[in-house]
Every structure is written in C-alpha cells, then in structure tokens.
C-alpha positions in Angstrom: 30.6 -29.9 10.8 26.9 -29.4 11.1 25.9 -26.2 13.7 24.1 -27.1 16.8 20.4 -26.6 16.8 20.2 -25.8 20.8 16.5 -24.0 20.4 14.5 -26.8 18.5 12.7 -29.5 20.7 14.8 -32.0 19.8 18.8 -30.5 20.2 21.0 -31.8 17.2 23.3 -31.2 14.8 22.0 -33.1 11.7 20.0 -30.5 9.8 16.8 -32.4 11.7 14.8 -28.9 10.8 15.6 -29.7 7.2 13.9 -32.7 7.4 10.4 -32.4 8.2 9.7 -36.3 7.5 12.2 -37.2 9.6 11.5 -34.7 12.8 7.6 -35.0 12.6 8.7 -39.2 12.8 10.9 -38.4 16.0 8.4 -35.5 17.5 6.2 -38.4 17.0 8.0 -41.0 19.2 9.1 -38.3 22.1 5.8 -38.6 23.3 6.2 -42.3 23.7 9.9 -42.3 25.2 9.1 -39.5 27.4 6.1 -42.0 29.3 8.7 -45.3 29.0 10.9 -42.9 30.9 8.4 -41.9 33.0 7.2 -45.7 33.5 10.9 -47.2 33.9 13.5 -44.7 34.6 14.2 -43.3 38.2 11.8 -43.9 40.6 10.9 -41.1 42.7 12.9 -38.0 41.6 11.1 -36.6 38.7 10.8 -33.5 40.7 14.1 -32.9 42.2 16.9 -30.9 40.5 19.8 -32.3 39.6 23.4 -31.1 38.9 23.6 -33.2 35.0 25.9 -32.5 32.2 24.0 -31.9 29.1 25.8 -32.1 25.6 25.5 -28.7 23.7 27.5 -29.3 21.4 30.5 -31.8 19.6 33.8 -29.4 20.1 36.2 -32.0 22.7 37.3 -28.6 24.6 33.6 -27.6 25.9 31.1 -30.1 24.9 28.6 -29.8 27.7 27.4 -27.6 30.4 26.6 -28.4 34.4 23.0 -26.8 36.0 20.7 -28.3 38.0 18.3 -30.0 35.4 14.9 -31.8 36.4 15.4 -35.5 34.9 12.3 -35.3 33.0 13.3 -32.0 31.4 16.4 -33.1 30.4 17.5 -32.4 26.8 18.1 -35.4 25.5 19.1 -34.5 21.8 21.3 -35.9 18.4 24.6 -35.3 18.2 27.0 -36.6 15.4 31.0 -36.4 15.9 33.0 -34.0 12.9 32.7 -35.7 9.8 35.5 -36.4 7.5 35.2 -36.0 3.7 38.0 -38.1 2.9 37.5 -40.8 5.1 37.6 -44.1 3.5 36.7 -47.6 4.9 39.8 -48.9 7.1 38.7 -52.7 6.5 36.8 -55.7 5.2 36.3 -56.4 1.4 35.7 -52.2 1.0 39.3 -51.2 2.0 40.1 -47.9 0.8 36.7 -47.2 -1.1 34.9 -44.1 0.3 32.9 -44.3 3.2 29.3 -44.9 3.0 26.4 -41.6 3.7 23.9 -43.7 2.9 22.9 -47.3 4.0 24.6 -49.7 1.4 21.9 -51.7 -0.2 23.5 -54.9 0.3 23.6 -54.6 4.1 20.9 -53.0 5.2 19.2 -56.1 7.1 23.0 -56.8 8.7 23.3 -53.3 9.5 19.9 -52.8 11.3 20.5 -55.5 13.2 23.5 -54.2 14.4 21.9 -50.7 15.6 18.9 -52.8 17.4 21.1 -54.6 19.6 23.2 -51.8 20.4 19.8 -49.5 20.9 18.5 -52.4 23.1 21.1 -52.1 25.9 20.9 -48.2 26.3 17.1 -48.5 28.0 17.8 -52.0 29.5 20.2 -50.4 31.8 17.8 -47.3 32.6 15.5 -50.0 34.0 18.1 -51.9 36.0 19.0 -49.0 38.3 15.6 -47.3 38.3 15.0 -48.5 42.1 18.8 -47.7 43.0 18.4 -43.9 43.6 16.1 -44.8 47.2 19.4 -46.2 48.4 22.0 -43.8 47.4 25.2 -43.1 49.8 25.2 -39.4 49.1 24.6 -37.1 47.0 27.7 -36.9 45.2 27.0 -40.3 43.9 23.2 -39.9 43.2 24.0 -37.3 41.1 26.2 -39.7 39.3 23.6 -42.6 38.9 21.1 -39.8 37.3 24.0 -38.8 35.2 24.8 -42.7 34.0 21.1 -42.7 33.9 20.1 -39.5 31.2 22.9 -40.3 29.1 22.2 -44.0 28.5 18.7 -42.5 27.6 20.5 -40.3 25.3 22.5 -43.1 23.5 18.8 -44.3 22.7 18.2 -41.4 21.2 21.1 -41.6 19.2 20.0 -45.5 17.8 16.7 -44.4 17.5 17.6 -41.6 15.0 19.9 -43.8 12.7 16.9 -46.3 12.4 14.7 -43.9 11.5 16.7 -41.6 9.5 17.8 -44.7 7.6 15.3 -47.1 7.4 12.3 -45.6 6.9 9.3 -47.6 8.4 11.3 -50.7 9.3 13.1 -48.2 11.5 10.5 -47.0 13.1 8.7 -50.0 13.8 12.1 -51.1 15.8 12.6 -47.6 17.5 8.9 -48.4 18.8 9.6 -52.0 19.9 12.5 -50.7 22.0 10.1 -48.6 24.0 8.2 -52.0 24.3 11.3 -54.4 26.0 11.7 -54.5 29.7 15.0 -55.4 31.4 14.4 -59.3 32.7 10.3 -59.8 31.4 9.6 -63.0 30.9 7.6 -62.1 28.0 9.4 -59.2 26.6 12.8 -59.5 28.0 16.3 -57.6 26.5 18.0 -58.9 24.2 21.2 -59.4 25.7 21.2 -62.0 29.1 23.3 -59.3 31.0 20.6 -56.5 30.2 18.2 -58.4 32.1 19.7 -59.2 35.4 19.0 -57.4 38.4 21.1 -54.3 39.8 19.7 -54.6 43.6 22.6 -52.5 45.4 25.1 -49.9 44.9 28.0 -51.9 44.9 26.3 -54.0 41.7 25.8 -50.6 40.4 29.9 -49.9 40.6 30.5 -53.6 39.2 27.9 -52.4 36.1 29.4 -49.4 35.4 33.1 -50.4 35.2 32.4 -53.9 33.7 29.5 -54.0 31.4 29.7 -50.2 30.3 33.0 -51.4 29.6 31.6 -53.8 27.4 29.9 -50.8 25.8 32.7 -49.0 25.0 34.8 -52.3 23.4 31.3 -52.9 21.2 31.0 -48.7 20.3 34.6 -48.3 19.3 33.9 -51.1 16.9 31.3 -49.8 15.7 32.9 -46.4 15.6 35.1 -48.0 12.8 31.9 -48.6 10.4 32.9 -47.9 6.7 28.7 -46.5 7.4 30.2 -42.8 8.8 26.9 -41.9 10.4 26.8 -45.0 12.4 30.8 -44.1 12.9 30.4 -40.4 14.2 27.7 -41.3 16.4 29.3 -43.9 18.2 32.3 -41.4 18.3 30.3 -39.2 20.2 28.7 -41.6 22.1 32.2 -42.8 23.4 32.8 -39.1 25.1 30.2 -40.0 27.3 30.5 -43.4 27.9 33.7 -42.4 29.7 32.1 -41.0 32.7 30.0 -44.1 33.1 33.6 -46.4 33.7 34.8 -43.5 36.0 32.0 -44.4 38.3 32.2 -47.5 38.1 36.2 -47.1 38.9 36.0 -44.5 41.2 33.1 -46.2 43.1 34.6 -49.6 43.4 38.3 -47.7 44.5 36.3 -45.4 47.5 34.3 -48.8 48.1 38.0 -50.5 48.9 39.5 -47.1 50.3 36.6 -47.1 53.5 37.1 -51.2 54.1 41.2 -50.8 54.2 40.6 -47.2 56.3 38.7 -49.2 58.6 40.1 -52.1 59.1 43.8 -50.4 60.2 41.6 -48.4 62.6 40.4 -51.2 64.2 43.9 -53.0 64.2 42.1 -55.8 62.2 44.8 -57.6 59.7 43.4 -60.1 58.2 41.0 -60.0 55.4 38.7 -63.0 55.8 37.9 -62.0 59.6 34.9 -61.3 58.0 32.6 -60.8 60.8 34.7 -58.2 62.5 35.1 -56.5 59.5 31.5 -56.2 58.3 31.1 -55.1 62.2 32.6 -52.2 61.2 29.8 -51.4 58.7 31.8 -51.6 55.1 32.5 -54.7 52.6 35.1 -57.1 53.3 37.3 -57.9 49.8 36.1 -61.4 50.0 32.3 -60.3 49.2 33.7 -57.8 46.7 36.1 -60.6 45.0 33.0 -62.6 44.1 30.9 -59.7 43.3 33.7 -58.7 40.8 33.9 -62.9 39.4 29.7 -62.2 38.7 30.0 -59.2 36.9 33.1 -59.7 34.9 31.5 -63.3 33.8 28.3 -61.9 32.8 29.7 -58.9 31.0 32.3 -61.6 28.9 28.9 -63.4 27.3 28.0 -60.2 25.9 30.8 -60.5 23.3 29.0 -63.9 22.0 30.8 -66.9 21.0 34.3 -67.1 20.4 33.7 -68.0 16.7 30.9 -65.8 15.0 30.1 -66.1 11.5 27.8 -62.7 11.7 30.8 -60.8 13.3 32.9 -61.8 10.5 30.5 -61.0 7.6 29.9 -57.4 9.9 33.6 -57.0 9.4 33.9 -58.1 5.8 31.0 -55.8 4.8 33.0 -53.1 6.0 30.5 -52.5 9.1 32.1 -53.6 12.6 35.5 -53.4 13.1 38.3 -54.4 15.6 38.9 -52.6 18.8 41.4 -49.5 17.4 41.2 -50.7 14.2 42.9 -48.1 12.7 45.8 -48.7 14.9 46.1 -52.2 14.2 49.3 -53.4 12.0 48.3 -55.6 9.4 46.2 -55.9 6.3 42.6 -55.5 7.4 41.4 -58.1 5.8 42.4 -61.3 7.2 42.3 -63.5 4.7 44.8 -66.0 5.9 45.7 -64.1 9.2 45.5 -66.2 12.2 44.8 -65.6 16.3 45.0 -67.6 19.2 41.9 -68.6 21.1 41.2 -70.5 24.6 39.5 -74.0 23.9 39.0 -77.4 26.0 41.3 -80.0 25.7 39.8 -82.9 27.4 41.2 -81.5 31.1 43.4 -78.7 29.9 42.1 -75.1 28.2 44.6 -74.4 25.5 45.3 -71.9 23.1 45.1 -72.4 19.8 45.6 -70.6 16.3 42.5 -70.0 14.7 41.1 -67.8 11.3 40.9 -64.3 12.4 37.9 -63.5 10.8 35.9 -66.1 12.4 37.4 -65.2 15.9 36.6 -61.4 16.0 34.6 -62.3 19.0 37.3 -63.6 21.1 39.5 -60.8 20.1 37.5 -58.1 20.8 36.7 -60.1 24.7 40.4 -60.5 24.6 41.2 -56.4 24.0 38.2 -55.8 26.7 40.1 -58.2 29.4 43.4 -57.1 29.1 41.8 -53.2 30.0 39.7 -54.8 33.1 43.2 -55.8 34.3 44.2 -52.5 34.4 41.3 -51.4 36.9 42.2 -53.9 38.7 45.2 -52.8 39.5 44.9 -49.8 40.4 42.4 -51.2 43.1 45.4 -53.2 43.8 47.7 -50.4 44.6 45.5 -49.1 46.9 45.2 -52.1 49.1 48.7 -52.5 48.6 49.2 -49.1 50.5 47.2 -50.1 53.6 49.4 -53.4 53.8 46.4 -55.5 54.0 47.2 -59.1 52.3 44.7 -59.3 49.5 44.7 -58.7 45.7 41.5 -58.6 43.9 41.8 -60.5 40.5 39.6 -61.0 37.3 38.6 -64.9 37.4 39.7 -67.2 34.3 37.6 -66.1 31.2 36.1 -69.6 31.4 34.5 -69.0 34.9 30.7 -69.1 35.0 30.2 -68.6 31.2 27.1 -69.1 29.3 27.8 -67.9 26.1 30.3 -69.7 23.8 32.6 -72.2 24.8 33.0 -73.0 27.8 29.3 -72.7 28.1 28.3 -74.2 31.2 31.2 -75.6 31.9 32.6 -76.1 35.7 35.2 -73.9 35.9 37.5 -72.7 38.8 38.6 -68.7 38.8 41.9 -70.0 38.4 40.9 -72.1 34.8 40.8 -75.4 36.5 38.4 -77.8 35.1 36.3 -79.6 37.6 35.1 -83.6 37.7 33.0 -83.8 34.7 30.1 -84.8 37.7 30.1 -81.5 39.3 27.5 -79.4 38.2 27.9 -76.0 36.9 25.6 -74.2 38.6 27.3 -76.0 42.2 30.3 -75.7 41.4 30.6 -72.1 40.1 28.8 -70.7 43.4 31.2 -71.4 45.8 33.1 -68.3 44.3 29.7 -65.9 43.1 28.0 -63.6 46.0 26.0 -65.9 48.5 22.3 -65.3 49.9 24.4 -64.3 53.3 26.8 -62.1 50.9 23.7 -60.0 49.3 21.8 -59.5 52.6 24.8 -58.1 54.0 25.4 -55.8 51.3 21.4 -55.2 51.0 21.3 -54.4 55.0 24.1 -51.5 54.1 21.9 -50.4 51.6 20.5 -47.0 53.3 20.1 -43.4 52.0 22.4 -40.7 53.0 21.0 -37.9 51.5 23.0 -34.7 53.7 25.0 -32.4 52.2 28.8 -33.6 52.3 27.9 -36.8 54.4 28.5 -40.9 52.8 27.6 -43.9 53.9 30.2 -46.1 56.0 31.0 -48.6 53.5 32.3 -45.8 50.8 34.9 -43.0 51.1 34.2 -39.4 49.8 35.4 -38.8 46.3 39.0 -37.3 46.2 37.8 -34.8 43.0 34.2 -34.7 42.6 32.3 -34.1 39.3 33.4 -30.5 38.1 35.5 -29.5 40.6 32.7 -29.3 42.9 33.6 -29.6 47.0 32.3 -32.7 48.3 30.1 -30.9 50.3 28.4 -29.4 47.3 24.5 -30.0 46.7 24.3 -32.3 43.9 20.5 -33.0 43.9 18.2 -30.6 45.2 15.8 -33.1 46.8 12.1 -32.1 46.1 10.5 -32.4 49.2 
C-alpha cells in the first residue's frame, strides 16, 4: 500500500510526487476546478466553518478526521484502496488472467468512456444542491449537505486522476470538459437525464441522496470489479464514502416520517389523507412523500439504461464492469449460455421472460438496486407502523414513469397496470408524481433554521448525529 502524502498540495497515495508529468497536469487543472467550485458549488458559505470529514488516509479503522474546514479549503485529494498483487480478473473473456496496471490497449476508448460518465455525475450533483444550503432545517443537516457536497467533488477528483494518469492528452481534454457541463444547460447539459433535474427542496434532497446515490453505489461496485485494478481500488474507496451520502438520504427521509407521525398523534388526527389538517400542522403528509418517492425512484431506474445493452455486455466481456457483488455470485462468470428473467410488454400484460444474460446486465444490476430500495422502505415502514397510522410507503412498479428502455413512455400505473393505449404518458403518470399544489407546499416549508440544536417542524432531530456529536452541537460556524 502506497503511504499517504498528507503535506503535498494535492493529498494522495499514488506516488503523485514521483510523477512530475502527471502532478504539474493536475496542479494545472486545480486552478480550474477550484473556480467551477467557486462558480457552481454552495452558494453562500465559502466563508463559514464547517464540521467535514476529510479522508487522510485508506486504513477502514480510522480513514478520516472531523474539524471545522472552510469548503473552499477543503483537501480534496487521491486516494486508492490496498492493492492486491495476486488479484486476477473475476469475469468476462479475461477470467483468471492477472489484473490489468495499465490501460489494456484494446479497450482504451470503452474504458474512457466508462470513467467520463461516471466523472460526469460527481459535479452534476454539486450543482443540483448548490442553492439548497439557504434553506437548511438546522445545522445538523447543513453540515450534512456540505459533507455530500465536498466528497462528490472529491469523487471528481478521483475520475479526473485516472483520465489523466491514463490517458495522456485525451484524458485531459475530458477532465477539462467536465469542468465545462452544467447540470440541466440546454447547451451543455449532463450527461445523464437524472443529473440535470432540479433539486429545489430538502425533501428532494433526501429522495437524491437515498435513491440516486444509490444508483451510484450499484454503478461503483461494478466498477469496483474492473479486471483494470486502478479503476477497481478507486471505486473501492470511493464506496467508503458513498455510504454516508445513503445515510442522509435514509436518515432524512426516516426523521422526515418521524415529525408527520409525532404530530399527527398529537393532534389526535388518524387518517393520513386529511391532508389539510395535517399540513396545518407544518410537516409533510405521506401522500406528498409517496409521490415524491414514485419521482425519484423512476428517474434514478433510467440511469441504469436499457434493459438490453450491448455496450454493458462488451464492458463485461472485456473484463471491465462487472455485476453487482460479482465476486459473490455463483456461477461461471461468463455467461455464455446463462439466462435471466426480464420485465417486457405483452400486449396488456408485463411479463417476465428468460433472456441472455450478457445482454441483460442492465436489468440485473436495476434489479439488485431495487430489491436494496425495498429495504429502506421498510424500515420507513416500521416506523409508521409504530405510530399506528394506516399508510405504507411503497416503491412504484419499475415500469412507472420511465424514459429509458422499455417501457419508455409508456402509461403505466405504480401498481404495473397498463393504461388505454389513448392515455397519454405524460397525463397519465402525473396523477401519482408531486403536483404544482404538492411543491409549493413543500417550497413554503422551505425556511432556514440556523440555531444551535433547533429543526424545522417538518423533520425530527437526528437520534445519533454525525460523530457522536449532541444534537445541539455547532456544525457550521456561520460567517457572519
């Protein structure tokens, strides 16, 4: 394992001092991340400290340290997982052969592709929540949107590096050009279509976090099988983090549920569409956050593409992409003749059918991805279980509101129901997305609590808060 290099300008743990080619090439594009930072990342806080975690260093027992840390000053650095040197490739037409150090001739224009996207999404979601600090419910969680926010611009720093390390000027033409994007420009938009929708409120924030970071974490375990190790340890890494981004969305959605159930048995209100008593009471009725939860949880299924993908199966033959836990799976990792079931139209029925693996990676991986959302959403259950209330939150049928793949643009129910082939999508699918009345609402709750140990009425204090901190603690020093 490569020592960490804490003192040098750029923090790492890949010899980047032995390198001069390579760190003069990144010294030279700090400049230019540093003022897309400046232009796009949280508006409004440059000088305040925050309480952040900062990776020092790749050891799972103490990774990172907590101080207060002025965003702009944050040390945003390189950091590769423990390398193995008898790892071999776990997949694809490679199986067994050593893993790659070096970027494999053959794949080099598959392979960059596959860092660009990935680097693409890390900034995209910098810009979606740069606004979202102005209307945060406390400190406690500000400190946690800064926190999603450094480390997303760390994970570009990680892309960035591979690109340029690896492919010399093509890399650094597309390190530049993803300092040049902007989340939903019409001209220069992200790549990816849930990259460039808004993020106006907090409780989009929560959806984000648990759904399309989710995303992030089914697409970097993937990658963190790559039979290309670098690519492979620095999505390792990259995982550690990733973590705390699902906890807030998790945690956030759970207090979220926690102050509307605490509230509503205070007010002796049982049932759960009363919705204008409830929303009286100043927190979100499960209705609203039901068709929030269908919006995000659609959007964040069309990142995984189409259903059949001929790119993801020649990533996965080459050796590059795997499967979700690969390593773990029980079969021969190649699938030349293996089969899995996939969700298609027949005329008014969605049925399942066998299909190649290989060309169904897609699906899979969205399937894996799915079947963990469940799991959220049942501990959000339990907790409105507890209160008695009659409502259960559920993830919507994975043909809802799609338009990727296909049931693209298709009018489908949450419950998988195909509608009159005269309905229209965009009709039909709103009756169960947020309304114009739902977003006001929500936008209306949207106000700053920025005192010490005080949240806004539509969220519950965190039960543990971020390093065993009181709730009361001062997670960001405002700068007056």
């Amino acid at each position: 394992m490569e020592l960490i290099d804490y003192d040098a300008q750029i923090p790492n743990n890949v010899s980047l001092a032995s390198d001069e080619r390579l760190k003069r090439a990144l010294e030279q594009w700090y400049p230019g991340y540093l003022n897309w930072w400046n232009q796009m990342g949280p508006n409004g806080f440059s000088e305040s400290e925050v309480y952040l975690r900062t990776a020092t260093g790749v050891d799972p027992k103490g990774w990172a340290q907590f101080q207060y840390v002025k965003m702009p000053e944050y040390r945003w650095g390189i950091f590769l997982a423990p390398g193995d040197p008898e790892r071999r490739i776990g997949f694809g037409e490679h199986l067994g052969e050593p893993v790659w150090q070096e970027v494999p001739g053959e794949y080099r224009a598959m392979l960059r592709r596959l860092l660009v996207v990935q680097g693409d999404t890390e900034p995209a979601s910098v810009e979606q929540q740069r606004h979202l600090g102005a209307t945060a419910p406390s400190l406690y969680d500000l400190r946690n949107l800064f926190q999603v926010n450094v480390e997303e611009g760390r994970h570009l720093w990680a892309m960035v590096y591979l690109l340029q390390r690896y492919f010399g000027r093509d890399g650094r033409e597309e390190a530049e050009a993803l300092l040049t994007r902007r989340s939903g420009d019409e001209d220069r938009p992200r790549m990816l279509g849930a990259f460039n929708e808004d993020t106006p409120d907090w409780l989009s924030f929560f959806m984000f976090t648990f759904f399309t970071d989710r995303d992030g974490k089914y697409q970097l375990e993937a990658l963190a099988q790559s039979g290309f190790d670098p690519l492979a340890r620095t999505t390792r890494f990259m995982l550690t983090e990733e973590a705390h981004h699902m906890f807030v969305g998790e945690s956030g959605i759970g207090r979220v549920i926690e102050a509307t159930v605490n509230a509503m048995k205070a007010s002796a209100i049982e049932d759960p569409y009363d919705t204008d008593r409830i929303r009286a009471l100043g927190v979100i009725d499960l209705p609203t956050l039901q068709r929030y939860l269908n919006f995000h949880f659609s959007v964040s299924l069309d990142l995984f593409g189409a259903e059949a993908s001929s790119n993801a199966a020649n990533a996965f033959a080459a050796g590059l992409k795997g499967r979700f836990n690969e390593h773990k799976i029980d079969d021969d990792h190649q699938l030349a003749s293996a089969t899995y079931p996939v969700l298609r139209r027949d005329g008014d029925n969605i049925v399942a059918r066998d299909e190649p693996a290989l060309t169904v990676l897609n699906a899979r991986l969205r399937d894996d991805y799915a079947n963990d959302c469940t799991n959220g959403v049942k501990r959000w259950n339990k907790a409105i279980e507890r209160s008695s209330i009659q409502f259960q939150l559920s993830l919507p049928h994975l043909g809802f509101h799609r338009r990727v793949g296909e049931f693209q643009m298709m009018p489908i129910d949450p419950d998988g129901h195909i509608a009159p082939s005269t309905a229209s999508f965009d009709d039909f699918t709103a009756e169960y997305l947020p309304t114009a009345a739902d977003r006001s609402y929500i936008n209306s709750l949207m106000q700053p609590v920025y005192d010490r140990g005080t949240y806004a009425s539509w969220i519950a204090a965190p039960k543990v808060a971020i390093d065993n901190k009181p709730g009361d603690f001062e997670f960001v020093r405002l700068h007056a």
